[in-house]
N, C-alpha and C positions, 0 to 999 in steps of 0.2 A: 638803783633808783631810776624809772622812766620818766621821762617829762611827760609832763599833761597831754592829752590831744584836743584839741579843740573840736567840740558837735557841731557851731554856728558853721552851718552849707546853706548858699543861696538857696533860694527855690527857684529863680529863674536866672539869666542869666540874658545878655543883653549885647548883641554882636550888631553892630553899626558897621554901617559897607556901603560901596558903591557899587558893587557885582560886578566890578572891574578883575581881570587876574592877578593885581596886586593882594585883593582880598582874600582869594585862597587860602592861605595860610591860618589866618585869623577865623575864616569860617572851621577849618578843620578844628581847631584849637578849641573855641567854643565849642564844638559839637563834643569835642572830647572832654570838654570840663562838665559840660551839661552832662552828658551820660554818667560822666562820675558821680557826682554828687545826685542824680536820680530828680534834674533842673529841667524847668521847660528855658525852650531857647524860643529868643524873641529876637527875631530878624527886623534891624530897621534899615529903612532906605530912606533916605530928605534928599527931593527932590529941590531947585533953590526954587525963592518965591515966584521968580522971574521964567521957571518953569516954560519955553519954548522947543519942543521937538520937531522935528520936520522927517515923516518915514523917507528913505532916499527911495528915488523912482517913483515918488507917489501923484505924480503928475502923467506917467505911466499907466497903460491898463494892467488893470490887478490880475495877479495869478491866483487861482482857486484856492492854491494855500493859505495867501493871503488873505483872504476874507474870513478865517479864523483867526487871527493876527489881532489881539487887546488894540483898541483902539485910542487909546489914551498912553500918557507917559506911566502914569500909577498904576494903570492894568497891565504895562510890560513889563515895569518893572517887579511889578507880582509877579508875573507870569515866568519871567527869567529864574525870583527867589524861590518858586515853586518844581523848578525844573533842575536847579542847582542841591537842592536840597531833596530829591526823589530817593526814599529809599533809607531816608533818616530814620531811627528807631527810636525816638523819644519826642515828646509834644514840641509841637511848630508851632508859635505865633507869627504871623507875618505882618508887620506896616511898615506902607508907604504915606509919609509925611512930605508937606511942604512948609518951607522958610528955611531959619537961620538952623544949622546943622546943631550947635551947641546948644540951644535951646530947645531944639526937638530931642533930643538925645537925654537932655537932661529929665526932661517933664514925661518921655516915655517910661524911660525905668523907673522912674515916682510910682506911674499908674498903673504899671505892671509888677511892681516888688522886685526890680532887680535888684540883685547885692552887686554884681560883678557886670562892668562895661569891657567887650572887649572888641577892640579894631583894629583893623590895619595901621602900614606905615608907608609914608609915601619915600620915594627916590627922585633925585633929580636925572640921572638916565641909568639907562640897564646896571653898567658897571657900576656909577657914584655911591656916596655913600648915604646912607639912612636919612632920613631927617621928617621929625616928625610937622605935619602937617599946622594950618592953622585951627583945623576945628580939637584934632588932640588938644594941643597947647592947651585950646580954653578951659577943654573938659578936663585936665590936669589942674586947672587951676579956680573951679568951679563943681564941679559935680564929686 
């Protein structure tokens, strides 16, 4: 006798990141569960509300590259999750949000139909051991 298989597969799938290379991991992984199940992946980014970048040198005269350069914090950071992800074979949503990480997180995947959130894990240094973050925690205990 086989046991059952289960049909319920997300339609999308909901990878929360800071485009740090702690994330790596987590991106791959989504991307891997998304092509399995045949999911759109929904890249988000939460910027905090208090949202202040400063480009370094920008007090500098600009290099011609530069003037193609997003000039916003939410247009880099598009522009990074669009550069990170070149090359992907199955649908890309990308947002860049601003406020509190667990409630952007939350209210994304509502209005996109994620079934599955998935993210990184923070370290306290290279060697230390695992420990999950404060916005995990919440979404552990709320979404």
């Amino acid at each position: 006798m086989t046991a059952p298989t289960s049909t319920l597969r997300p339609g999308a799938v909901l990878l929360a990141t800071d485009l740090t290379a702690r994330s790596d991991r987590a991106l791959d992984r989504a991307v891997q569960l998304a092509r399995h199940w045949a999911a759109r992946l929904v890249v988000l980014v939460v910027l905090p509300a208090q949202a202040s970048f400063s480009r370094s040198g920008s007090h500098a005269m600009e290099d011609p590259e530069d003037i193609a350069t997003p000039a916003t914090p939410a247009q880099r950071l598009r522009a990074q999750a669009e550069r990170d992800l070149a090359g992907v074979d199955i649908p890309v949503e990308i947002r860049v949000e601003q406020g509190a990480v667990g409630d952007a997180v939350q209210r994304v995947a509502a209005e996109t139909g994620c079934g599955l959130i998935v993210t990184g894990l923070g370290r306290r240094d290279a060697l230390g051991e695992i420990e999950l973050g404060s916005s995990v925690l919440w979404l552990s205990r709320h979404a």
